[in-house]
OpenMM code with the backbone's topology and positions (N, CA, C; nanometers):
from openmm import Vec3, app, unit

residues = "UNK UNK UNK UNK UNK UNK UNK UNK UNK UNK UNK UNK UNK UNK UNK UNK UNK UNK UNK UNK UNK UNK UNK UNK UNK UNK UNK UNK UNK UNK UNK UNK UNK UNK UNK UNK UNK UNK UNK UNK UNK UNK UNK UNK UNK UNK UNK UNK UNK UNK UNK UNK UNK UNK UNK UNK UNK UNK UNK UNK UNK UNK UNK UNK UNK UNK UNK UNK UNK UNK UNK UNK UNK UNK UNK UNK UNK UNK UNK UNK UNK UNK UNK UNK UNK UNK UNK UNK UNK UNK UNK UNK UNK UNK UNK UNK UNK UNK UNK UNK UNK UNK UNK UNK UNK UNK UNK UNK UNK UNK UNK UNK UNK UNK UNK UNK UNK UNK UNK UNK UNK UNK UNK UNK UNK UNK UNK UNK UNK UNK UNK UNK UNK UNK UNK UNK UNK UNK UNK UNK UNK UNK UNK UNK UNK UNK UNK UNK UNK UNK UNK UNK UNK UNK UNK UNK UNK UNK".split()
positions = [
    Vec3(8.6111, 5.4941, 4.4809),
    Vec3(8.5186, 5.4086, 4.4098),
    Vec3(8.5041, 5.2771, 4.4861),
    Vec3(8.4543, 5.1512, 4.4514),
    Vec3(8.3971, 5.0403, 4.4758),
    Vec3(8.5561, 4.9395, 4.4831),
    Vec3(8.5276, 4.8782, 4.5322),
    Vec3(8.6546, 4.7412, 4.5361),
    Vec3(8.6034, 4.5903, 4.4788),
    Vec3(8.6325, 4.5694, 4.3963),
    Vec3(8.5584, 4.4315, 4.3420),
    Vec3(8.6792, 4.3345, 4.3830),
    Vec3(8.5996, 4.2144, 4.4696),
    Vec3(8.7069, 4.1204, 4.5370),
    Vec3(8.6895, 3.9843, 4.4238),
    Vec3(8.7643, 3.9380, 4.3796),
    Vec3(8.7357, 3.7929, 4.3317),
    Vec3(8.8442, 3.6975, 4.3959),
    Vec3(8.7476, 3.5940, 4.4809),
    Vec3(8.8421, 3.4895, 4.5858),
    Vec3(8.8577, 3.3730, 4.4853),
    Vec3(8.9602, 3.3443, 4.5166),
    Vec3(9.0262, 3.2168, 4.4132),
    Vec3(8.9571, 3.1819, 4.2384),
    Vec3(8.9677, 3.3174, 4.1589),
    Vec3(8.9025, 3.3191, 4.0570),
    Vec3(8.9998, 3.1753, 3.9293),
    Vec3(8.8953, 3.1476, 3.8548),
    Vec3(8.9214, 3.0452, 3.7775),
    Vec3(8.9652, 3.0161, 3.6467),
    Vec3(8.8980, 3.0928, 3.5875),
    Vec3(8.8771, 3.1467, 3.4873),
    Vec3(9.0241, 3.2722, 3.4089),
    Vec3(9.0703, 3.2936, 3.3239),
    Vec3(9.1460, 3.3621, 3.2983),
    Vec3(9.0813, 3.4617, 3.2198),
    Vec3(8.9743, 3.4532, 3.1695),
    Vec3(8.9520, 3.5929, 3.0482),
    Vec3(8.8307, 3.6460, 3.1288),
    Vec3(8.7486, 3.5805, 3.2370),
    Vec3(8.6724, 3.6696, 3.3407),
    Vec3(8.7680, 3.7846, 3.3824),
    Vec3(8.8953, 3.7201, 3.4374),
    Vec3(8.9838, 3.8540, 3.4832),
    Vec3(9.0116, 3.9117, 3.4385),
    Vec3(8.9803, 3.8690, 3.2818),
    Vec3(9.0552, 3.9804, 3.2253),
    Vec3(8.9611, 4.1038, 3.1890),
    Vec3(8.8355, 4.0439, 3.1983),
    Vec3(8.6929, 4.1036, 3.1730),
    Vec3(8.7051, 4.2305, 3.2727),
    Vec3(8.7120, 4.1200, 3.4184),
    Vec3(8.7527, 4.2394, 3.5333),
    Vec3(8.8361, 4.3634, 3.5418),
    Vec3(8.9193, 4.2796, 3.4504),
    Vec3(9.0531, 4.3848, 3.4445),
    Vec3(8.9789, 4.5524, 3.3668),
    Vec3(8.9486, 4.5086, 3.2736),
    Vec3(8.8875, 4.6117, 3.1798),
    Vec3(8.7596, 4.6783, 3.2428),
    Vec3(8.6873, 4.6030, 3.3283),
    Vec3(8.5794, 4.6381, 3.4011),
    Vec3(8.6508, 4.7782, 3.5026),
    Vec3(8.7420, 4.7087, 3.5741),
    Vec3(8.8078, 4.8025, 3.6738),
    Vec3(8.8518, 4.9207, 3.6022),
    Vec3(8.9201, 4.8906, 3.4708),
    Vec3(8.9371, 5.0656, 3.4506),
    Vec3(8.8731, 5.1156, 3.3949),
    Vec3(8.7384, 5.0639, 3.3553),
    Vec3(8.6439, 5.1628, 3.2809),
    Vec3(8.5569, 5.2248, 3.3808),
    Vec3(8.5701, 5.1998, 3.4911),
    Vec3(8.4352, 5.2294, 3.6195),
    Vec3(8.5591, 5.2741, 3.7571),
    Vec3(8.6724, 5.2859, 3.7254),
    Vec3(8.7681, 5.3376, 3.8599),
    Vec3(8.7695, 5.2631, 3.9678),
    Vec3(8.7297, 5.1566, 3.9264),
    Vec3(8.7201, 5.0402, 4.0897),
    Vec3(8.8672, 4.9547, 4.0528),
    Vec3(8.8959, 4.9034, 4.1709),
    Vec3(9.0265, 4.8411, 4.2387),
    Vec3(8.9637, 4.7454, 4.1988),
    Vec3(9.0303, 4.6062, 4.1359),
    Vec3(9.0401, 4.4669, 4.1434),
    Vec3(9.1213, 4.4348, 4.2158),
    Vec3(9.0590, 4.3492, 4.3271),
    Vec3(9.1550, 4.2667, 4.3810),
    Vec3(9.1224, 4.1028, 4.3709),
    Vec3(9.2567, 4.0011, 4.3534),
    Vec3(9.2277, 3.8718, 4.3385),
    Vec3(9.2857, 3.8080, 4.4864),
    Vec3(9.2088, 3.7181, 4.5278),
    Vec3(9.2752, 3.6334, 4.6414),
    Vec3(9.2772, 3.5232, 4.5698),
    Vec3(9.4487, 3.4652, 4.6317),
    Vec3(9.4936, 3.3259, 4.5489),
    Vec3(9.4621, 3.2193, 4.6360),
    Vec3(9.4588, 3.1177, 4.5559),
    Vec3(9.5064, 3.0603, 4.4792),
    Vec3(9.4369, 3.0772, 4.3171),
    Vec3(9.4983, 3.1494, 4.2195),
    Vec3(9.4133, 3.1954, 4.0914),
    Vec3(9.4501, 3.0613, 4.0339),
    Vec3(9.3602, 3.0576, 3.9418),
    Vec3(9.3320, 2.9329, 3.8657),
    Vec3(9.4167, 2.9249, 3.7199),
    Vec3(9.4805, 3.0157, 3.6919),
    Vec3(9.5763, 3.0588, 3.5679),
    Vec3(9.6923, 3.1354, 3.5979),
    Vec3(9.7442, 3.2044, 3.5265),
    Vec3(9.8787, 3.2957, 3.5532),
    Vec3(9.8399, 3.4268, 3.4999),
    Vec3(9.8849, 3.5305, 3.5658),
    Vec3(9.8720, 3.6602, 3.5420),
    Vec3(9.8941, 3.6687, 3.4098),
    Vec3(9.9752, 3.6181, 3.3859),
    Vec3(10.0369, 3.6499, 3.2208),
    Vec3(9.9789, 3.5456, 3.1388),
    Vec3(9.8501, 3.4570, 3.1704),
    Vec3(9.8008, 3.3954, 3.0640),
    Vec3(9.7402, 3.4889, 2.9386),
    Vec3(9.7603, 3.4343, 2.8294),
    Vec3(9.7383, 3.5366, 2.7103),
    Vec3(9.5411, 3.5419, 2.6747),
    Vec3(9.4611, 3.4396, 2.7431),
    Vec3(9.3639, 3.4675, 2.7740),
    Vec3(9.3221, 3.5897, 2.8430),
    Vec3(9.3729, 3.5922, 2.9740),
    Vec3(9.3768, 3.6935, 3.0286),
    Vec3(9.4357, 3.7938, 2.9842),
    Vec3(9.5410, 3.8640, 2.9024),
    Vec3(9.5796, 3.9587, 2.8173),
    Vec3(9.4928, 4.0045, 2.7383),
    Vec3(9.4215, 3.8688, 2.6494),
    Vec3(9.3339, 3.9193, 2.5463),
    Vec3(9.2143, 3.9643, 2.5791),
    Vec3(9.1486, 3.9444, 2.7332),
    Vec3(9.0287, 4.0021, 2.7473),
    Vec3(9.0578, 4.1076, 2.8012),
    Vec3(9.2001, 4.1575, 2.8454),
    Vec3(9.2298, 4.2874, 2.9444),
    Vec3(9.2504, 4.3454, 2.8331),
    Vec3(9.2771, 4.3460, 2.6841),
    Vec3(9.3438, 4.4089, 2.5893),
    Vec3(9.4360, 4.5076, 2.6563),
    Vec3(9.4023, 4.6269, 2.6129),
    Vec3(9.4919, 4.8094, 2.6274),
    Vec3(9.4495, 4.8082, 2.7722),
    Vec3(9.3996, 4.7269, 2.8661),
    Vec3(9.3814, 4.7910, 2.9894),
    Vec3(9.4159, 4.8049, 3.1018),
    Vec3(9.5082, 4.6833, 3.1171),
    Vec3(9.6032, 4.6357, 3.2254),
    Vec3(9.6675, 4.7567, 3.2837),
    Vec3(9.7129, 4.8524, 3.1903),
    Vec3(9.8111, 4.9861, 3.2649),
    Vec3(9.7205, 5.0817, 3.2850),
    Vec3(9.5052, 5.0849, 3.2942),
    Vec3(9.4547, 5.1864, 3.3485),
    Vec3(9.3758, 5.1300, 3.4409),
    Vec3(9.3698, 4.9748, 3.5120),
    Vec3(9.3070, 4.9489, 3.6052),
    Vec3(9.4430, 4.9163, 3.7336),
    Vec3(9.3542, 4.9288, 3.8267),
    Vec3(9.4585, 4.9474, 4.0102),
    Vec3(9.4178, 4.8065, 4.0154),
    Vec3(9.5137, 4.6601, 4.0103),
    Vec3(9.4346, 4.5122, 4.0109),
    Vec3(9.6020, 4.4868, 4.1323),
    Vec3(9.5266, 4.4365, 4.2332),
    Vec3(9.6283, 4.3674, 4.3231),
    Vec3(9.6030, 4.2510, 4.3625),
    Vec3(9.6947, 4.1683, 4.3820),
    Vec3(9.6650, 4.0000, 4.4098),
    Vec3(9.7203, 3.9878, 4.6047),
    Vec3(9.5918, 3.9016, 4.6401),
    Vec3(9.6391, 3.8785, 4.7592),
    Vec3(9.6753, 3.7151, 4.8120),
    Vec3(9.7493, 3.7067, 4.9132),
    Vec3(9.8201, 3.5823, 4.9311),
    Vec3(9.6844, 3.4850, 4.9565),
    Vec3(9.6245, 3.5632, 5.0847),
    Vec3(9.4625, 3.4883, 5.1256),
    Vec3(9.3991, 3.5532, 5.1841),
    Vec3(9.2364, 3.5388, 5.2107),
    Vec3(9.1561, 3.6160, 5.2312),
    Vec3(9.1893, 3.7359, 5.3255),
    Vec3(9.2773, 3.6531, 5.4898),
    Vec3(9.3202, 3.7434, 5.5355),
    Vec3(9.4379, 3.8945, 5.5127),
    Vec3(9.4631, 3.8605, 5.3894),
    Vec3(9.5759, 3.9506, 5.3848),
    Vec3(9.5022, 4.0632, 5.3176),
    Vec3(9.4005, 4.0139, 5.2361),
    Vec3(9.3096, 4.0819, 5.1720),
    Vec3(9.2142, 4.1773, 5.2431),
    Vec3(9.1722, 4.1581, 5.3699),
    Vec3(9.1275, 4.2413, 5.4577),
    Vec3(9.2435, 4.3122, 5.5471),
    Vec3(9.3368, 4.2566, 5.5401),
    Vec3(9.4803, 4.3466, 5.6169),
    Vec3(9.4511, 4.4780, 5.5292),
    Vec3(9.4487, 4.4647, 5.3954),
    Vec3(9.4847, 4.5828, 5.3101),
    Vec3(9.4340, 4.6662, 5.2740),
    Vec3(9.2760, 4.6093, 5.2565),
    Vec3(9.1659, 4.6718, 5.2445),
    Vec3(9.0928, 4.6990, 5.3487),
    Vec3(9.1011, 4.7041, 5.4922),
    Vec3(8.9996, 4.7415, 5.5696),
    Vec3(8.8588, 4.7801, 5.5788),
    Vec3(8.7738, 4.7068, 5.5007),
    Vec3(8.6799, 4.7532, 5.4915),
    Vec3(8.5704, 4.7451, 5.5954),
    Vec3(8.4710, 4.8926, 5.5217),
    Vec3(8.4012, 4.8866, 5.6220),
    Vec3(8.2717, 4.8210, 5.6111),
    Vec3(8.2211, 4.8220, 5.4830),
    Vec3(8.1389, 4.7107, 5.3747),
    Vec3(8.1569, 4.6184, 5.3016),
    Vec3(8.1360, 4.4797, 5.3400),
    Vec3(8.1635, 4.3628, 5.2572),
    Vec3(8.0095, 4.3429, 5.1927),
    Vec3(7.9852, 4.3111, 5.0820),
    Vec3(7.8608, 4.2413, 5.0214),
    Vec3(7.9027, 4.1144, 4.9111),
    Vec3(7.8859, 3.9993, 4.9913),
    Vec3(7.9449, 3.9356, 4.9611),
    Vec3(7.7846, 3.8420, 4.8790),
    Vec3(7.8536, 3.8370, 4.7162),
    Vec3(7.6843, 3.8023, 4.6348),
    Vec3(7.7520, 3.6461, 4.5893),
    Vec3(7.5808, 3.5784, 4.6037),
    Vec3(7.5646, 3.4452, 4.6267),
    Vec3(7.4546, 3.4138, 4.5769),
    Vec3(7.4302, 3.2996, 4.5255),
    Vec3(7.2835, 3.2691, 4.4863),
    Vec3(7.2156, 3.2222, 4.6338),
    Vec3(7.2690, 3.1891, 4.6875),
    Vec3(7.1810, 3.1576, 4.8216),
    Vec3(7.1411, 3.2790, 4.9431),
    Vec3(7.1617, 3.3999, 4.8962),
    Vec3(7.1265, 3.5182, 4.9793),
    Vec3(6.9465, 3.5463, 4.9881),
    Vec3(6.8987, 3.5996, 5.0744),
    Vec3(6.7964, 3.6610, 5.0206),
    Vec3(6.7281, 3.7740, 4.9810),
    Vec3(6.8428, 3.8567, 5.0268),
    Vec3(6.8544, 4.0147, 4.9799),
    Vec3(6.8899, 4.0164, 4.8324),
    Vec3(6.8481, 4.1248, 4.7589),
    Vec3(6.8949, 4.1415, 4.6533),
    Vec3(6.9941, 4.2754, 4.6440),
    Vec3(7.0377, 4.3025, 4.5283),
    Vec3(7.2380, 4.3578, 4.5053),
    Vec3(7.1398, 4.5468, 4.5229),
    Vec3(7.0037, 4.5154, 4.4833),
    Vec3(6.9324, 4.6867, 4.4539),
    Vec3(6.9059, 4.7108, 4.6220),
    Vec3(6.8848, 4.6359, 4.6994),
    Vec3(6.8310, 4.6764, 4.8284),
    Vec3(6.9320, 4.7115, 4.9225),
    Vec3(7.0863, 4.7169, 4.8595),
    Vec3(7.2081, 4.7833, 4.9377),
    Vec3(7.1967, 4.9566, 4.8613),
    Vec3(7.2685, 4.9957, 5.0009),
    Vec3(7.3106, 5.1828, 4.9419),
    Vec3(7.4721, 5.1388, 4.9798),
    Vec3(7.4829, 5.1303, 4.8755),
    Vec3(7.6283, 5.1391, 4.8612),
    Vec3(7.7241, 5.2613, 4.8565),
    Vec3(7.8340, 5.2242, 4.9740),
    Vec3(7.8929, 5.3728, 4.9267),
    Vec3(8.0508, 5.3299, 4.9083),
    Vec3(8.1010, 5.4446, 4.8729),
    Vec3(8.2268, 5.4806, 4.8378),
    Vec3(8.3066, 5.3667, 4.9252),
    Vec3(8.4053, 5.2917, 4.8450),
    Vec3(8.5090, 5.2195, 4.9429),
    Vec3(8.4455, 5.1147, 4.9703),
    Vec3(8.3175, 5.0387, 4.9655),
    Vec3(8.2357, 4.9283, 4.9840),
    Vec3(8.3192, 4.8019, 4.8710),
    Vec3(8.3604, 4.6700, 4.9287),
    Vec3(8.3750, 4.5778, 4.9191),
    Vec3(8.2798, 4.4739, 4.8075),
    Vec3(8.2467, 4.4402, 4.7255),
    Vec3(8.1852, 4.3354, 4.6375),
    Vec3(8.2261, 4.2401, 4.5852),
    Vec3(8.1991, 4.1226, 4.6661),
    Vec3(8.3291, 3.9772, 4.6765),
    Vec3(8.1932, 3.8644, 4.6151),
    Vec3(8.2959, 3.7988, 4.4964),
    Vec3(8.2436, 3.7482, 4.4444),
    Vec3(8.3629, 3.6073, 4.4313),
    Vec3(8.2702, 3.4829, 4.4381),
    Vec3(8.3336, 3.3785, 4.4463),
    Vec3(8.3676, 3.3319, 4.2711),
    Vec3(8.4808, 3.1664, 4.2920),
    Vec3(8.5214, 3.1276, 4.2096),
    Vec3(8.3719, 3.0641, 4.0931),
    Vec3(8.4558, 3.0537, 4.0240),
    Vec3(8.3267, 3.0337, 3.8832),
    Vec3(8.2467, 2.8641, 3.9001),
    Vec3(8.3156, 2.8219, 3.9381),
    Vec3(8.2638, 2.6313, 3.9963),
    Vec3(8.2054, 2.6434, 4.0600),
    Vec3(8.2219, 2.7368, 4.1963),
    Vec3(8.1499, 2.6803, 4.2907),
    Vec3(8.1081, 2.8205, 4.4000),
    Vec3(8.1079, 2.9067, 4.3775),
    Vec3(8.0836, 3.0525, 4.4446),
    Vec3(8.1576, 3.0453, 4.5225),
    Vec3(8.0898, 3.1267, 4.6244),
    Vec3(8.1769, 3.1667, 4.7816),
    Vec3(8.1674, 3.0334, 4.8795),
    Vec3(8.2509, 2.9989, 4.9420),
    Vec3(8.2367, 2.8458, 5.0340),
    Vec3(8.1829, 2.9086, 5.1525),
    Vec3(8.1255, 2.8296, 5.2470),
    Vec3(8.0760, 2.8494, 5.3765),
    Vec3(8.1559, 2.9132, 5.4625),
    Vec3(8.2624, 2.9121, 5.4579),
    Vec3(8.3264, 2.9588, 5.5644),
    Vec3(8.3433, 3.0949, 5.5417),
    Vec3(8.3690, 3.1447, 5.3747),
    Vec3(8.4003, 3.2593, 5.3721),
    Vec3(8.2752, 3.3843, 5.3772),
    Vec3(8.1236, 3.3362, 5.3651),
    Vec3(8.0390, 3.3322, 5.3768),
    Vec3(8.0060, 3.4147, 5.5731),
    Vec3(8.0687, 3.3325, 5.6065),
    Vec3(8.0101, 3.3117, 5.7548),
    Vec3(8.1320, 3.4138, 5.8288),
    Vec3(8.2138, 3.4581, 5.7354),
    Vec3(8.3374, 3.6510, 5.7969),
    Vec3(8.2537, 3.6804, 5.8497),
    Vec3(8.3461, 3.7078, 5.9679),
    Vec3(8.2703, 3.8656, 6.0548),
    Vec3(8.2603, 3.9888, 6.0150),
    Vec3(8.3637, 3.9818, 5.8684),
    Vec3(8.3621, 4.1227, 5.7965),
    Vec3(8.2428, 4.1357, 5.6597),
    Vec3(8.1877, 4.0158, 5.6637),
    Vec3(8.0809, 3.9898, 5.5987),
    Vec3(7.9271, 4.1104, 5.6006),
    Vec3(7.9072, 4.2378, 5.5519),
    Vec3(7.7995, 4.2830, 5.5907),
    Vec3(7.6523, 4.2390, 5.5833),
    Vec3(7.6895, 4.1732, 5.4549),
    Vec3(7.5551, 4.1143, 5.4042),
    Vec3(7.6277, 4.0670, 5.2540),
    Vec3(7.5035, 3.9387, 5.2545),
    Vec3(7.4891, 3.8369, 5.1249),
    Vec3(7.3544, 3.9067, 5.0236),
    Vec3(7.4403, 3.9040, 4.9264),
    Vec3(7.3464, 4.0054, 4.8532),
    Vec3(7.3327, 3.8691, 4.6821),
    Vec3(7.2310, 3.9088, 4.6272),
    Vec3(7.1940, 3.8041, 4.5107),
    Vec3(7.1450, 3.9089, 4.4069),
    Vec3(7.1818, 3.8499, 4.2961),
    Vec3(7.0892, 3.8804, 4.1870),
    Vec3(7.0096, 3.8282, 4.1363),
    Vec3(6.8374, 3.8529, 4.1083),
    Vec3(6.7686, 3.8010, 4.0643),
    Vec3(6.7705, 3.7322, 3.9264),
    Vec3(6.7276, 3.6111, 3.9101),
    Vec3(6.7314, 3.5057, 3.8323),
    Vec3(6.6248, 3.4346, 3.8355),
    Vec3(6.5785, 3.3578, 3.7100),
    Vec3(6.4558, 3.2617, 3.7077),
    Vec3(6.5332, 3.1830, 3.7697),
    Vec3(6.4375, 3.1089, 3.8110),
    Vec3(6.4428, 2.9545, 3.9526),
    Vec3(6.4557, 2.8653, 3.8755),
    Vec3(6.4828, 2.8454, 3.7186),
    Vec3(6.5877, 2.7319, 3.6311),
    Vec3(6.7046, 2.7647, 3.6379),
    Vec3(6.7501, 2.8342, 3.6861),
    Vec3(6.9116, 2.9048, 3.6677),
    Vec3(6.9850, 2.9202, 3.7367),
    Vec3(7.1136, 2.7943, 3.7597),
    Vec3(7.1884, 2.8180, 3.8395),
    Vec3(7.2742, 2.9857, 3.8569),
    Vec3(7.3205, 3.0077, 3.7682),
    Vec3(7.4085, 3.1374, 3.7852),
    Vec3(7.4071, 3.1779, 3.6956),
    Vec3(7.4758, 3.3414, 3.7127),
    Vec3(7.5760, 3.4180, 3.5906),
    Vec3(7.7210, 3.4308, 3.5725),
    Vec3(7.7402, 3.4313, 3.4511),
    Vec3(7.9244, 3.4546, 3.4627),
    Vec3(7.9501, 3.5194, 3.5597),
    Vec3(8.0695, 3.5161, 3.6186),
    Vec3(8.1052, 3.6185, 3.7262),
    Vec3(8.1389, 3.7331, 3.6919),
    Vec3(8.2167, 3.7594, 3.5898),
    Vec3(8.2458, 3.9251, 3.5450),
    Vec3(8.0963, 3.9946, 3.5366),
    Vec3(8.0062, 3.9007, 3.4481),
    Vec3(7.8626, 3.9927, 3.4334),
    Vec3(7.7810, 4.0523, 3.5605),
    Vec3(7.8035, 3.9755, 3.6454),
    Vec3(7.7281, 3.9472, 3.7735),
    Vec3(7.8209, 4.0867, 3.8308),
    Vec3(7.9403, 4.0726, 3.8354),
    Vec3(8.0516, 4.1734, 3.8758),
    Vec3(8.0075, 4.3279, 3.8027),
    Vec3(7.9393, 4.2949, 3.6776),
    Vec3(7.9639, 4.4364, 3.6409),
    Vec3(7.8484, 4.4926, 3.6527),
    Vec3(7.7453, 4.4062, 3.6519),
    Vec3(7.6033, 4.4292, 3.6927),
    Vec3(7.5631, 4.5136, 3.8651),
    Vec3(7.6670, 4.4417, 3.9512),
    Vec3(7.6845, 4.4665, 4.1100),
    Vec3(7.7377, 4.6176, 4.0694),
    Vec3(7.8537, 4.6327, 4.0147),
    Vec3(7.9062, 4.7774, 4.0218),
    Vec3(7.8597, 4.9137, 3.9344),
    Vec3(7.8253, 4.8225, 3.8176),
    Vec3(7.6745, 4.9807, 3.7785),
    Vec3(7.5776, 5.0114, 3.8939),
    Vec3(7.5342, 4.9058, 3.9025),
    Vec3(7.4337, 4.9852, 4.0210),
    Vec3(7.5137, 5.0185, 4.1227),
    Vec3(7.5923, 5.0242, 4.1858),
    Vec3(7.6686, 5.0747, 4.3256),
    Vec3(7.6911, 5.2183, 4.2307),
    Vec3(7.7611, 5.2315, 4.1323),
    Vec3(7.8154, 5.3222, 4.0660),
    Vec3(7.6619, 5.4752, 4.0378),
    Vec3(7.5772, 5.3681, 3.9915),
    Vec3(7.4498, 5.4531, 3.9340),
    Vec3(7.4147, 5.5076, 4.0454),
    Vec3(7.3724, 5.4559, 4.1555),
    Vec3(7.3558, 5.4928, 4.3319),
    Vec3(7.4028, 5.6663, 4.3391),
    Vec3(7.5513, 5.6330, 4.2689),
    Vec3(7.6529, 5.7772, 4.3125),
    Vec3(7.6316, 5.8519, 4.1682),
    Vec3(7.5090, 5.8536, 4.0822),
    Vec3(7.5366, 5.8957, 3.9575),
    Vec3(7.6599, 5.9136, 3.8858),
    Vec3(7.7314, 5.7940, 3.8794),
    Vec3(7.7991, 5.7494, 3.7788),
    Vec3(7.9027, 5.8705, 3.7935),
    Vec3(7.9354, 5.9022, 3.8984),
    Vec3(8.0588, 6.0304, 3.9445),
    Vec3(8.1611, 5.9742, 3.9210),
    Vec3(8.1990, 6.0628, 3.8114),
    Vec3(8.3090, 6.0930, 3.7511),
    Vec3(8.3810, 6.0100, 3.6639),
    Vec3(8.2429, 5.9943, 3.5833),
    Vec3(8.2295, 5.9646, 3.4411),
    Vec3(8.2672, 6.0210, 3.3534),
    Vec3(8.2534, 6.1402, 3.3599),
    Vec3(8.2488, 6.2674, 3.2809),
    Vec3(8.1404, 6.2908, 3.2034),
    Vec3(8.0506, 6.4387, 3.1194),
    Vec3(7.9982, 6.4601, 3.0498),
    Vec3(7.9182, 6.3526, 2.9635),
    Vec3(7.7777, 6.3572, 2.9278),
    Vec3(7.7456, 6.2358, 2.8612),
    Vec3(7.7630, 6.3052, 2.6706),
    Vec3(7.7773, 6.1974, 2.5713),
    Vec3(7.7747, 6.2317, 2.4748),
    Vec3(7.6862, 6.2857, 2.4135),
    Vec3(7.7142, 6.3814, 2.3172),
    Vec3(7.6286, 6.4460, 2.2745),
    Vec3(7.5782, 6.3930, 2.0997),
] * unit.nanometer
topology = app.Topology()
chain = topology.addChain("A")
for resn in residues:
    res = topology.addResidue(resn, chain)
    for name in ("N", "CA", "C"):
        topology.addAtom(name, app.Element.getBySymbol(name[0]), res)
């Protein structure tokens, strides 16, 4: 499945959003620190509820260790300042989706990786700075997910 990166996330109940995001869709969370709360903040508990023991969530020291581990071969790293949008990638299996801290997105430098494939955006009216990051996060990985028809979802309800 997909790898959702969040670099120095801020927020404690986004992750935890993530958290629950990751095991409902089979994607890996990974956090690069410096996190803005504690794993064990009860914010973060309460938005991970029951889910913490069915999502794969690993924390990395810094960006680089984070590509030590993950090798990827697709980064799409989403920004309001891109000019591609998140639908005009074919995303595949094992693809990277790095999303910055909630203040202030992705910084220039991390922006400007060589492991960087492309800056990808989601469309928004031109009054609007941003979206939460989990939404933006879960919005990026349905569609990567829908791409692969939603494999291995299982059966739809009847």
């Amino acid at each position: 499945m997909f790898r959702i990166v969040f670099f120095h996330p801020e927020i404690p109940g986004n992750t935890g959003n993530a958290i629950r995001l990751a095991a409902n869709t089979g994607c890996e969370l990974h956090l690069i620190e410096p996190l803005g709360f504690s794993l064990e903040d009860r914010y973060l508990r309460r938005a991970g509820l029951d889910y913490h023991d069915l999502a794969h969530v690993r924390v990395h020291r810094d960006l680089a260790a984070a590509w030590e581990a993950l090798d990827p071969v697709h980064v799409y790293a989403f920004t309001t300042r891109a000019r591609s949008r998140h639908t005009d990638v074919s995303y595949a299996e094992g693809d990277v989706l790095l999303f910055g801290p909630e203040s202030v997105g992705l910084p220039d430098d991390v922006l400007a990786d060589e492991r960087i494939t492309e800056r990808v955006r989601l469309p928004m009216l031109p009054t609007s700075r941003s979206l939460n990051l989990t939404n933006t996060a879960s919005i990026a990985v349905y569609e990567a997910w829908r791409q692969h028809d939603f494999r291995g979802s299982g059966p739809a309800a009847s």
